[in-house]
MOPAC internal coordinates of N, CA, C and O (Angstrom, degrees):
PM7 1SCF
backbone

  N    0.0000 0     0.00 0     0.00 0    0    0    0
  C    1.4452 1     0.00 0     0.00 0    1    0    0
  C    1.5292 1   108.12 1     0.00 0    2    1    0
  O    1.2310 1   113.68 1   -27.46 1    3    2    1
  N    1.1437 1   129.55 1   152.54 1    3    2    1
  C    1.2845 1   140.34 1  -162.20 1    5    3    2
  C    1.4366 1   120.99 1  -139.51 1    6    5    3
  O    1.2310 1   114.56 1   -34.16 1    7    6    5
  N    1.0844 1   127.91 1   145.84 1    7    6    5
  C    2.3687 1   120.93 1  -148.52 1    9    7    6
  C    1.2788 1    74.14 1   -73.81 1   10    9    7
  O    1.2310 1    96.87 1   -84.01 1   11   10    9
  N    1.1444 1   158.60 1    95.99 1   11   10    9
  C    1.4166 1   155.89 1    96.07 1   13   11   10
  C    1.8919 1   103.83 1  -112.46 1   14   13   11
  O    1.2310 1   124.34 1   162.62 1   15   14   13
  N    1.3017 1   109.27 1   -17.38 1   15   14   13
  C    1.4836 1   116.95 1   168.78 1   17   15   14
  C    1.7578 1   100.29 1    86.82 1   18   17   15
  O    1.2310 1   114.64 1   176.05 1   19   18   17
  N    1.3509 1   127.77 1    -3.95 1   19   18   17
  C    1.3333 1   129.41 1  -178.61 1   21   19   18
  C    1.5304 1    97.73 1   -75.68 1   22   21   19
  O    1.2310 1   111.80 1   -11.15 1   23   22   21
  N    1.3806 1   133.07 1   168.85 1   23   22   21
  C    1.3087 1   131.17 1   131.47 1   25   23   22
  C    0.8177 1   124.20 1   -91.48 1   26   25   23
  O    1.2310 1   107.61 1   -20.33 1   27   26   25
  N    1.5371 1   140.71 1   159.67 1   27   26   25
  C    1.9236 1   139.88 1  -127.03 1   29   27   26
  C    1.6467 1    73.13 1   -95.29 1   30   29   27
  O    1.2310 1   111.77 1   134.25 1   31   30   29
  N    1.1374 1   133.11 1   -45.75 1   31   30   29
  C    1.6909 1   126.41 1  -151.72 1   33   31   30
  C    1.5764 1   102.60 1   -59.58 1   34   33   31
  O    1.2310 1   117.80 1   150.53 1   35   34   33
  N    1.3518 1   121.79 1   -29.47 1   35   34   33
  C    1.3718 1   107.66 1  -174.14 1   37   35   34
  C    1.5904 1   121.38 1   -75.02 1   38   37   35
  O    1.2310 1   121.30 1   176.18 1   39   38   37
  N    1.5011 1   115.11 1    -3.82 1   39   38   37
  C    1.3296 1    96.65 1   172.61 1   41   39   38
  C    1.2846 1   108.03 1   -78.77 1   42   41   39
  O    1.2310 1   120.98 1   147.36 1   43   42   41
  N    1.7340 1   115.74 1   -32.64 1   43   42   41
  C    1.2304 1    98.01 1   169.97 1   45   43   42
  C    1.7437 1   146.05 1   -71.04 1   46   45   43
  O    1.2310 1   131.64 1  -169.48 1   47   46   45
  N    1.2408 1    95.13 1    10.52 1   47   46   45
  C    1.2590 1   114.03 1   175.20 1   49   47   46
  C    1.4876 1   115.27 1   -86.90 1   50   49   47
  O    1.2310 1   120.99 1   155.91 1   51   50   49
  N    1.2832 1   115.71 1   -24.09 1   51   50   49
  C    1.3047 1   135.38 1  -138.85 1   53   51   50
  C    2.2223 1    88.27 1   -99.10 1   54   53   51
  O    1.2310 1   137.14 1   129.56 1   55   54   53
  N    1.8674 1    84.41 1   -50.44 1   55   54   53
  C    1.5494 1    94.33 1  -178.92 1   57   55   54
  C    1.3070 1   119.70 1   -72.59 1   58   57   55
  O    1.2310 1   116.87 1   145.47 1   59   58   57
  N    1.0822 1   123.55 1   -34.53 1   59   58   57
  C    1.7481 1   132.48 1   154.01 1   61   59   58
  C    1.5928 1   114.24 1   -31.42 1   62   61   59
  O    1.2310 1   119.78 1   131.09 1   63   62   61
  N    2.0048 1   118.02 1   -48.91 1   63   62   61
  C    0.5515 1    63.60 1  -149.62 1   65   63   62
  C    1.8907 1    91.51 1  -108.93 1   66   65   63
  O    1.2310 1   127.63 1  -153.38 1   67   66   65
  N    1.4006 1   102.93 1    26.62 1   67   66   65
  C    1.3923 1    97.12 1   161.60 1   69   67   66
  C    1.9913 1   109.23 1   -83.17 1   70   69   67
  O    1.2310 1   118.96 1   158.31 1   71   70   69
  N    1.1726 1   119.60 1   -21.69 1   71   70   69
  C    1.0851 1    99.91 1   166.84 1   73   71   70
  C    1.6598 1   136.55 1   -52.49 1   74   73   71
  O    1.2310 1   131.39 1   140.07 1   75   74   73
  N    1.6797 1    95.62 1   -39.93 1   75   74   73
  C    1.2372 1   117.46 1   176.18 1   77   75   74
  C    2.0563 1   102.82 1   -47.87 1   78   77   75
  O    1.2310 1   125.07 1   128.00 1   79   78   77
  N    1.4426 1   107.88 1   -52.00 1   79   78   77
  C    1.0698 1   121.29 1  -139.47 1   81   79   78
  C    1.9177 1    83.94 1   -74.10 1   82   81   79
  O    1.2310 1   126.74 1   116.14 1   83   82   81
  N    1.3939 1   104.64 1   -63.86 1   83   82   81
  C    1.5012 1   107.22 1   177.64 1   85   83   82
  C    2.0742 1   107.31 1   -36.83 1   86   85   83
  O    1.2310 1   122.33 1   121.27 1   87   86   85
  N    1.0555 1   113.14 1   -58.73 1   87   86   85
  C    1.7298 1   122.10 1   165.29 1   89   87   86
  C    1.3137 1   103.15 1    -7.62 1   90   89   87
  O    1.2310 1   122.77 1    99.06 1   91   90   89
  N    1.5952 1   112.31 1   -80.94 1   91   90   89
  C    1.2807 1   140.90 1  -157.26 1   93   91   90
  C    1.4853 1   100.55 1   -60.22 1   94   93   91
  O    1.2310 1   127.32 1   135.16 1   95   94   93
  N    1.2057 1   103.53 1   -44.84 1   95   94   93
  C    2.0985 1    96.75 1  -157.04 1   97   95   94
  C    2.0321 1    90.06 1   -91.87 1   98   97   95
  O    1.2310 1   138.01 1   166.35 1   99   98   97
  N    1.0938 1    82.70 1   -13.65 1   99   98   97
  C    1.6874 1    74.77 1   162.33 1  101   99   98
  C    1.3835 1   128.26 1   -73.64 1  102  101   99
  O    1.2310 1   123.75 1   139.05 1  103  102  101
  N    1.5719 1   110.41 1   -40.95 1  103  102  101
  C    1.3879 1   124.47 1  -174.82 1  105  103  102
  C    1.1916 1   110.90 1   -65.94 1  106  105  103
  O    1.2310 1   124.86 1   123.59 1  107  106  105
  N    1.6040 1   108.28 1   -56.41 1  107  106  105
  C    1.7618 1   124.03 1   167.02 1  109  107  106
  C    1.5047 1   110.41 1   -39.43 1  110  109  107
  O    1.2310 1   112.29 1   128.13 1  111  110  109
  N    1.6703 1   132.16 1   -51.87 1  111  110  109
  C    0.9894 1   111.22 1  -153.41 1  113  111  110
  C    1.9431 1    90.30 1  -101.83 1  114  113  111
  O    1.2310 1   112.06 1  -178.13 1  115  114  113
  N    1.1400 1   132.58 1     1.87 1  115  114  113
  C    1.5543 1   133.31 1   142.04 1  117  115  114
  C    1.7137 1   124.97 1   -42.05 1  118  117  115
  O    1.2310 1   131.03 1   133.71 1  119  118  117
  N    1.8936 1    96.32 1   -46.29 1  119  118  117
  C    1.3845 1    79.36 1  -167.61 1  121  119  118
  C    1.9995 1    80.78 1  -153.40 1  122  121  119
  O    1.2310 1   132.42 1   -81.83 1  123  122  121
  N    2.2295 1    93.62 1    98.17 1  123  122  121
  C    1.5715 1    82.74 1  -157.53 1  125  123  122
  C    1.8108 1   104.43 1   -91.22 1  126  125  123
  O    1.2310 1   128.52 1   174.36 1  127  126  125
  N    1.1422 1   101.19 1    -5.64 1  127  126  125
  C    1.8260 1    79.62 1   171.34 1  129  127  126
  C    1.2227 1   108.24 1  -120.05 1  130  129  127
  O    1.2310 1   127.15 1  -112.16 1  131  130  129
  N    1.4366 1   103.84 1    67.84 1  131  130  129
  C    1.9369 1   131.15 1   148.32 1  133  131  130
  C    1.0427 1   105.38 1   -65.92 1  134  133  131
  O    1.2310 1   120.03 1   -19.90 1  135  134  133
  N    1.4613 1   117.55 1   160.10 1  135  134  133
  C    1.8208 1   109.96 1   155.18 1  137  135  134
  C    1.2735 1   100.02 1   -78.22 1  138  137  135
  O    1.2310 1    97.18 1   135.02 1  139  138  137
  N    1.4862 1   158.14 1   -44.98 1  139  138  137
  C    1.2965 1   154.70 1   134.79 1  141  139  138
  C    1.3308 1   102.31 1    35.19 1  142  141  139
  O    1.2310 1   123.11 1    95.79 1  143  142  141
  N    1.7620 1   111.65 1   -84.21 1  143  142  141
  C    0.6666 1   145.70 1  -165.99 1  145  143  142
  C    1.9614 1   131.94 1   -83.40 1  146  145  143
  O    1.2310 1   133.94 1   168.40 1  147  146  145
  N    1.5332 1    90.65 1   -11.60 1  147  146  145
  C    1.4594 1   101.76 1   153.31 1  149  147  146
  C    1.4827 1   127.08 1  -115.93 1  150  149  147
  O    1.2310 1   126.52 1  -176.86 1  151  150  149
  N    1.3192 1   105.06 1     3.14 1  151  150  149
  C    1.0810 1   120.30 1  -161.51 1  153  151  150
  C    1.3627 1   114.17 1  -115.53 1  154  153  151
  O    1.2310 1   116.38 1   143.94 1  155  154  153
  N    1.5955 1   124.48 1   -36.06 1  155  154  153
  C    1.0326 1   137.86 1   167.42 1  157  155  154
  C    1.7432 1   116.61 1    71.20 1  158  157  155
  O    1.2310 1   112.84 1  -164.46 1  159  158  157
  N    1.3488 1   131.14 1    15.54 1  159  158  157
  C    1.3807 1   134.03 1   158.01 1  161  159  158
  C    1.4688 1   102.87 1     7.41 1  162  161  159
  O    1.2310 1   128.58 1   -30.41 1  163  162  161
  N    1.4698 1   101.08 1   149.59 1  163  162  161
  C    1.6955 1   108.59 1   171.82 1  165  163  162
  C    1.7932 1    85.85 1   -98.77 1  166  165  163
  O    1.2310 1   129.84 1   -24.45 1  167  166  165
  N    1.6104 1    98.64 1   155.55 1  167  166  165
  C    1.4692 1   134.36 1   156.75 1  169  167  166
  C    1.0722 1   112.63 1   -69.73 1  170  169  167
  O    1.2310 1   114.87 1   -57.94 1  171  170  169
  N    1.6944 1   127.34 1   122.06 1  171  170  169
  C    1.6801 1   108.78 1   134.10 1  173  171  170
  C    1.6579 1   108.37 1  -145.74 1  174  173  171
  O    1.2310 1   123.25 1   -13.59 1  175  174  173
  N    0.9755 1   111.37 1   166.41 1  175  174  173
  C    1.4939 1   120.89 1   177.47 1  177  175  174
  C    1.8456 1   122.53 1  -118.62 1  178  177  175
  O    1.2310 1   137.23 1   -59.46 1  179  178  177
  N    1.0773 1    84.23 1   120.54 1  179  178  177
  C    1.1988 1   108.89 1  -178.80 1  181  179  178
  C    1.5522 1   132.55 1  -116.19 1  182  181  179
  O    1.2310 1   119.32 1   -77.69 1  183  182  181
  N    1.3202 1   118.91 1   102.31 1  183  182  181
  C    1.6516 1   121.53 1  -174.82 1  185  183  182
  C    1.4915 1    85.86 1    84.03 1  186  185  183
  O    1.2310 1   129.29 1    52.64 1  187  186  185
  N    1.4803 1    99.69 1  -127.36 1  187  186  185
  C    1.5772 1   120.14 1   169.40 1  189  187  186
  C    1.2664 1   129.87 1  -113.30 1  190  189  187
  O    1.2310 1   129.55 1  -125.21 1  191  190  189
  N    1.4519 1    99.19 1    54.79 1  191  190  189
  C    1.7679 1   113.96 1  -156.36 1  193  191  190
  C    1.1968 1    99.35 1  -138.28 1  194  193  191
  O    1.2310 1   113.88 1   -40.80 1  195  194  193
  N    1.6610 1   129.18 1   139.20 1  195  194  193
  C    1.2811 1   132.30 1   161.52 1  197  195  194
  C    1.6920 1    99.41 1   -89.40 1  198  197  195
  O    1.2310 1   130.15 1   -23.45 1  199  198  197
  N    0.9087 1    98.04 1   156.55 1  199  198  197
  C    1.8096 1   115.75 1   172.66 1  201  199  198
  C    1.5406 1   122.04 1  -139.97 1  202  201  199
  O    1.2310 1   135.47 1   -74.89 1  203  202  201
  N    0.9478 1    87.66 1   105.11 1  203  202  201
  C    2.0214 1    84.98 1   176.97 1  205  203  202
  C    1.4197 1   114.65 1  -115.76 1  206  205  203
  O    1.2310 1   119.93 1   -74.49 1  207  206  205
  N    1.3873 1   117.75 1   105.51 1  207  206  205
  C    1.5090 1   118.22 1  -173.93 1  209  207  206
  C    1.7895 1    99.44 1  -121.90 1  210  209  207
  O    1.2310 1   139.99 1   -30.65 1  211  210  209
  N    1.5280 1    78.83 1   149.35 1  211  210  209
  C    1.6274 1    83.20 1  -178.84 1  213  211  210
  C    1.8456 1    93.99 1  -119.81 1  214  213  211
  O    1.2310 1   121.20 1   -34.73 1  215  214  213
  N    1.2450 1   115.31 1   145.27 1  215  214  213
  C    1.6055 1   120.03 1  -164.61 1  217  215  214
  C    1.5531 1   122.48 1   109.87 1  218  217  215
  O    1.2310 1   128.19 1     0.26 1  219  218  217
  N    1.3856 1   101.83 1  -179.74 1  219  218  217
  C    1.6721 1    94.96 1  -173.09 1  221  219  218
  C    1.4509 1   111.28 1   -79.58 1  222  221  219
  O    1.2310 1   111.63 1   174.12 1  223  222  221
  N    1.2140 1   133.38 1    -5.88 1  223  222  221
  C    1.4911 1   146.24 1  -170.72 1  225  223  222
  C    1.4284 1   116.14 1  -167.67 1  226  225  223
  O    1.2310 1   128.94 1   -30.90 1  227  226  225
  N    1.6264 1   100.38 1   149.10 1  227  226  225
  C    1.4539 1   103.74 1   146.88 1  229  227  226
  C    1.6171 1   144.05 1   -29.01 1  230  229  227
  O    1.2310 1   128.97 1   140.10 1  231  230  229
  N    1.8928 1   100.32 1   -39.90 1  231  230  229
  C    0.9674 1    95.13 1   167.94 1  233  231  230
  C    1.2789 1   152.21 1   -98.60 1  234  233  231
  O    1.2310 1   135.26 1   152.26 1  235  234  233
  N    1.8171 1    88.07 1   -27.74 1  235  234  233
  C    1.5666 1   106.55 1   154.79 1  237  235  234
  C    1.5079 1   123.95 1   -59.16 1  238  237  235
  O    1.2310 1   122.19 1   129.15 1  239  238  237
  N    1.2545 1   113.41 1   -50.85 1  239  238  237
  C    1.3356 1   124.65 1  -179.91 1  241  239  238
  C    1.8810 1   130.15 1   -64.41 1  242  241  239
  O    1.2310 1   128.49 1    -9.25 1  243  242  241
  N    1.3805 1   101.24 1   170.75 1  243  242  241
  C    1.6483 1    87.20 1   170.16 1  245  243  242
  C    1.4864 1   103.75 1  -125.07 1  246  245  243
  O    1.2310 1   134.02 1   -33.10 1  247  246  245
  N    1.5881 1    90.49 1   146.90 1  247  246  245
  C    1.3821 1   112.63 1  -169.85 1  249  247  246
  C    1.6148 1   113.60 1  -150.02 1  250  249  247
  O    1.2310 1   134.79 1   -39.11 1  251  250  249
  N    1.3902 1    89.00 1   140.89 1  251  250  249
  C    1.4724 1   101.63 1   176.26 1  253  251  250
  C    1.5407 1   115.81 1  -124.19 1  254  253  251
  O    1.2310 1   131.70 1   -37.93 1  255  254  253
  N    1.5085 1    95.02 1   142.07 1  255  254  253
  C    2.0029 1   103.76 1  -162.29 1  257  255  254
  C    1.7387 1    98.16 1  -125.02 1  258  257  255
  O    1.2310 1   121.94 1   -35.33 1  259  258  257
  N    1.2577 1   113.90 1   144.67 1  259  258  257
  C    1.1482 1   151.71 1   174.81 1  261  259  258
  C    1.4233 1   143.88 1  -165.33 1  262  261  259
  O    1.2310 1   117.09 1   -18.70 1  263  262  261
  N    1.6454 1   123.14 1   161.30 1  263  262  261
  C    1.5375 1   118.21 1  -163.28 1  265  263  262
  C    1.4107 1   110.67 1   -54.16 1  266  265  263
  O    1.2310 1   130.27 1   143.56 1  267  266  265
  N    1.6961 1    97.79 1   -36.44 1  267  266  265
  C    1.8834 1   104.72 1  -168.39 1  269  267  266
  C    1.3636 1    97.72 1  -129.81 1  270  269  267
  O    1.2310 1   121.53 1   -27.38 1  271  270  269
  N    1.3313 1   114.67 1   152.62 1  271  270  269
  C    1.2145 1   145.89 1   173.66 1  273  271  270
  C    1.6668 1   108.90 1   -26.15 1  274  273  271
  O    1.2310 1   121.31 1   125.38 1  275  274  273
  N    1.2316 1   115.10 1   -54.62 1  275  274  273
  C    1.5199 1   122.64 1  -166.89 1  277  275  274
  C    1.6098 1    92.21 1   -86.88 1  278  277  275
  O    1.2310 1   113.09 1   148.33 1  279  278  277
  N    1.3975 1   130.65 1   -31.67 1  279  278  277
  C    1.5890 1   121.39 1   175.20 1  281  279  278
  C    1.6198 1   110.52 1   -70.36 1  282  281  279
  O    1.2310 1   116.70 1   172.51 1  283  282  281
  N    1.3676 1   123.88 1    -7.49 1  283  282  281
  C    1.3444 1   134.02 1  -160.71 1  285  283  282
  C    1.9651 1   104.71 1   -99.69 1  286  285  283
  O    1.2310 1   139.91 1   148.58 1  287  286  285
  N    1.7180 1    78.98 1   -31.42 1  287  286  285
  C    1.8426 1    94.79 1  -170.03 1  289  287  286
  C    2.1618 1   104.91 1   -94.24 1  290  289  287
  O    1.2310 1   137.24 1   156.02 1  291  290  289
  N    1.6899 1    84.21 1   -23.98 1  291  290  289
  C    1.5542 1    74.49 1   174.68 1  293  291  290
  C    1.9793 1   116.58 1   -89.70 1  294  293  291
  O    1.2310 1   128.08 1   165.49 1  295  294  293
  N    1.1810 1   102.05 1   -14.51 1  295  294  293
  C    1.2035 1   118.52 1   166.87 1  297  295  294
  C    1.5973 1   118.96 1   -63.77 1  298  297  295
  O    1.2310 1   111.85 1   122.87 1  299  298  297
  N    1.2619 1   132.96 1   -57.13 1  299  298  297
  C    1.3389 1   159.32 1   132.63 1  301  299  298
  C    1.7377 1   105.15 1   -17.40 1  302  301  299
  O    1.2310 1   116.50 1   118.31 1  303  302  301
  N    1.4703 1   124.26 1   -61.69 1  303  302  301
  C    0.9066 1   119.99 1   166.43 1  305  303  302
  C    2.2147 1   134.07 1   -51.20 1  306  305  303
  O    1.2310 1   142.51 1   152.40 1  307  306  305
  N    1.4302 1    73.88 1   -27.60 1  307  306  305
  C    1.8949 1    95.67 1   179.10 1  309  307  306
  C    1.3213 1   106.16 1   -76.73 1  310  309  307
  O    1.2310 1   120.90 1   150.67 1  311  310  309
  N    1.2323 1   115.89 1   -29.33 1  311  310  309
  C    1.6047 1   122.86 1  -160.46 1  313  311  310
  C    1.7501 1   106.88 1   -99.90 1  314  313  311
  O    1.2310 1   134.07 1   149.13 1  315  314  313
  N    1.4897 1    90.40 1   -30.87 1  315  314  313
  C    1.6407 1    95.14 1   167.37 1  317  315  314
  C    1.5715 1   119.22 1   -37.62 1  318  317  315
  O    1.2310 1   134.09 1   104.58 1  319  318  317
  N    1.8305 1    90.36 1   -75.42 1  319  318  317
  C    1.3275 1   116.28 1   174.63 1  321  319  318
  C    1.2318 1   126.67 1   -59.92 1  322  321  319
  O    1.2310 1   108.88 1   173.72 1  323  322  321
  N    1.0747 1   138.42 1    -6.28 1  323  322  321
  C    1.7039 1   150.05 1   142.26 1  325  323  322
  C    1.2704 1   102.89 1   -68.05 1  326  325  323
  O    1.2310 1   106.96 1    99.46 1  327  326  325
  N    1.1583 1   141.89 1   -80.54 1  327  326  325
  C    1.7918 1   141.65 1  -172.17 1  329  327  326
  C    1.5992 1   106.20 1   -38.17 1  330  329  327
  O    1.2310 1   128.67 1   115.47 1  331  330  329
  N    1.3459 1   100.90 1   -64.53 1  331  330  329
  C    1.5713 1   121.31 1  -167.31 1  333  331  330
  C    1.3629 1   123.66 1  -102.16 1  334  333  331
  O    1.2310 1   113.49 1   -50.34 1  335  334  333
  N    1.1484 1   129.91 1   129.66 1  335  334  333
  C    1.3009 1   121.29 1   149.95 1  337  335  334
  C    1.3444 1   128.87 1   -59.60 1  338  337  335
  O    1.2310 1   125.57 1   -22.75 1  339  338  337
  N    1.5621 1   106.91 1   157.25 1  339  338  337
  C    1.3731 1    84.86 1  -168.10 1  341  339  338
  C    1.7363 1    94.14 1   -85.04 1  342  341  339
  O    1.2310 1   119.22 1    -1.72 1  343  342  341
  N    1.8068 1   119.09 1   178.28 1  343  342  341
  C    1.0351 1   113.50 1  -146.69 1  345  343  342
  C    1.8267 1    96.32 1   -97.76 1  346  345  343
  O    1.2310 1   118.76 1  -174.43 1  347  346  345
  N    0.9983 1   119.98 1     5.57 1  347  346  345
  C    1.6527 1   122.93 1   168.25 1  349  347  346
  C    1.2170 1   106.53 1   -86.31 1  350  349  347
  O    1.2310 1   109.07 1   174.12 1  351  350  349
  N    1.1865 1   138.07 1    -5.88 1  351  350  349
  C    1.4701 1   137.09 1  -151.64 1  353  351  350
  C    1.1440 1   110.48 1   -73.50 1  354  353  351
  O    1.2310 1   109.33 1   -74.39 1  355  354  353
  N    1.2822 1   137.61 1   105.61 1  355  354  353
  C    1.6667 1   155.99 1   152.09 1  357  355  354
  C    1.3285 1   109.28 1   -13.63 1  358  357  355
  O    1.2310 1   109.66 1   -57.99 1  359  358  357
  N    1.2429 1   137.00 1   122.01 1  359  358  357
  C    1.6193 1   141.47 1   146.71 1  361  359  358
  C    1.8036 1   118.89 1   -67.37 1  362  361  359
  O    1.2310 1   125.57 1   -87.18 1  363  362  361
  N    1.8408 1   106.91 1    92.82 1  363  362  361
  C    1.2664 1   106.28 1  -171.01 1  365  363  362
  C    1.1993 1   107.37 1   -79.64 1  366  365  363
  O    1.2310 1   128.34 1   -17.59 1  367  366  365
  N    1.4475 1   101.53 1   162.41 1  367  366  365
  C    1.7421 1    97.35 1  -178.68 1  369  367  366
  C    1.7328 1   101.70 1  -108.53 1  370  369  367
  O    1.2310 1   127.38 1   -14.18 1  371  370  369
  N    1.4209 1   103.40 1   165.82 1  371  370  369
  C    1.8891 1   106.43 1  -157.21 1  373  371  370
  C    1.3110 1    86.07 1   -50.39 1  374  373  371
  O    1.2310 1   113.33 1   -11.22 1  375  374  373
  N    1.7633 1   130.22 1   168.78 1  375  374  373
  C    1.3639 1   159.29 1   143.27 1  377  375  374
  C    1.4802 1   109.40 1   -41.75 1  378  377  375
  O    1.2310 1   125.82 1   131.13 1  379  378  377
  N    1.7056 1   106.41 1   -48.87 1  379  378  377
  C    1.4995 1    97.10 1  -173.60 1  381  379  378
  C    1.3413 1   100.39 1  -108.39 1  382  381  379
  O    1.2310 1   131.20 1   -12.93 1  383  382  381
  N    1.3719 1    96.00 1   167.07 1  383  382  381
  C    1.9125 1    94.57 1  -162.27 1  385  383  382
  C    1.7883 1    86.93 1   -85.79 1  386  385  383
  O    1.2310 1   130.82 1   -12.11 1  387  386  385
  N    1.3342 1    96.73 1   167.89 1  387  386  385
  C    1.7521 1   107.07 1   168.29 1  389  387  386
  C    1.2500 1    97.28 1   -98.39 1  390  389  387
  O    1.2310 1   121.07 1    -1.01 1  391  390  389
  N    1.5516 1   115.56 1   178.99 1  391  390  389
  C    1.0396 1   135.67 1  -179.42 1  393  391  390
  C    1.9575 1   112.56 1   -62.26 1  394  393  391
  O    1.2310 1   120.07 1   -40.96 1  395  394  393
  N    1.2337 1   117.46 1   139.04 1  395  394  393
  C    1.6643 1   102.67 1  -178.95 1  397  395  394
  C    1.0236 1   110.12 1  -142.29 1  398  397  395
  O    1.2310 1   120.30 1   -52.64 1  399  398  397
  N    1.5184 1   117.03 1   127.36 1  399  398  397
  C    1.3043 1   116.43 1  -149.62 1  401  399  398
  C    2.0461 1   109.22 1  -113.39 1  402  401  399
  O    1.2310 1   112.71 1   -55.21 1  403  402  401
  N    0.9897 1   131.37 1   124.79 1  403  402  401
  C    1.8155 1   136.33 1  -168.46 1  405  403  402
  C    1.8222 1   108.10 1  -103.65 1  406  405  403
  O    1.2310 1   135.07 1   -56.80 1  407  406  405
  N    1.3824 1    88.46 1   123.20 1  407  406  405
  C    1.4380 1   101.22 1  -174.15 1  409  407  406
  C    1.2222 1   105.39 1   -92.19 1  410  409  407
  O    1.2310 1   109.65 1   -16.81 1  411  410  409
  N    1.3972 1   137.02 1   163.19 1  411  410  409
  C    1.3850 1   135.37 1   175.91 1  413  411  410
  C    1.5214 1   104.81 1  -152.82 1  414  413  411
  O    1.2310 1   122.92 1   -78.20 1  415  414  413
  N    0.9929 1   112.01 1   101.80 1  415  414  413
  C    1.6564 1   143.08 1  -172.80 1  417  415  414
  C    2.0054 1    95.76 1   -69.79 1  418  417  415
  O    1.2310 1   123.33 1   -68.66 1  419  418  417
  N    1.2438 1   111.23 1   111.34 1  419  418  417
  C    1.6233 1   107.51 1   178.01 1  421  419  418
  C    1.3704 1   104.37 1   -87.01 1  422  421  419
  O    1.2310 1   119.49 1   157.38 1  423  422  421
  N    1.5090 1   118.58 1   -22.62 1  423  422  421
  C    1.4356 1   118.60 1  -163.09 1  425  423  422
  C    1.6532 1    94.92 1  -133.08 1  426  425  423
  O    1.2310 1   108.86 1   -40.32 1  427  426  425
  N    1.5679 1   138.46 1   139.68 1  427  426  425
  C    1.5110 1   129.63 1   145.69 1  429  427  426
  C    1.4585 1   111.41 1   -45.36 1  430  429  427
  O    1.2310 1   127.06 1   -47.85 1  431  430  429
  N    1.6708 1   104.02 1   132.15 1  431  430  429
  C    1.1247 1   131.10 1   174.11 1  433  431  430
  C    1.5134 1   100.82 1   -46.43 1  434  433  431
  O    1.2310 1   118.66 1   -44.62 1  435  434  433
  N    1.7617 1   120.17 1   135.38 1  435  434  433
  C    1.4170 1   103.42 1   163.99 1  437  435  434
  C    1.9805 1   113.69 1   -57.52 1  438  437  435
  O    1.2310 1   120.90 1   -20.77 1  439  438  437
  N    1.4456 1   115.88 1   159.23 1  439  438  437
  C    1.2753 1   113.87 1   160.92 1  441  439  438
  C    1.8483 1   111.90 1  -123.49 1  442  441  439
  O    1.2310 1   120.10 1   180.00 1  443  442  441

């Protein structure tokens, strides 16, 4: 501890984790309609692992892990798009047509 009462390690904690943060808005504004990047996942690091999960947990949630920040967000990004569609996503209709059936009215319906 040091007469400021901090210990020296927290600035480096501090710079980690604006680095992290600069990382991120870099990646986002690289590649901006990511889920990354619309989505905004929290950061954390773990061992020697980035983690970016979006949700209340690891386990509930989806998350993608890697050495660096942007391997953590492109990972995260893969897992997005497997879980989720993305949210523009079109409702196709089957390839083959179904059966379709033609009414032929002999008389107008009363109204």
């Amino acid at each position: 501890m040091n007469r400021t009462g901090q210990t020296p390690d927290r600035r480096r904690v501090v710079d980690y984790a604006a680095a992290a943060t600069e990382q991120m808005m870099h990646y986002c504004a690289t590649h901006p309609g990511s889920p990354s990047a619309v989505r905004c996942p929290q950061l954390f690091f773990r061992g020697e692992l980035w983690i970016a999960v979006l949700g209340p947990s690891v386990e509930e949630g989806i998350v993608g892990i890697g050495p660096t920040v942007a391997a953590a967000l492109r990972a995260f990004d893969a897992q997005y798009l497997i879980r989720l569609p993305p949210p523009n996503e079109e409702i196709i209709a089957p390839t083959t047509p179904q059966r379709s059936l033609t009414v032929h009215l002999s008389q107008p319906p009363d109204v």
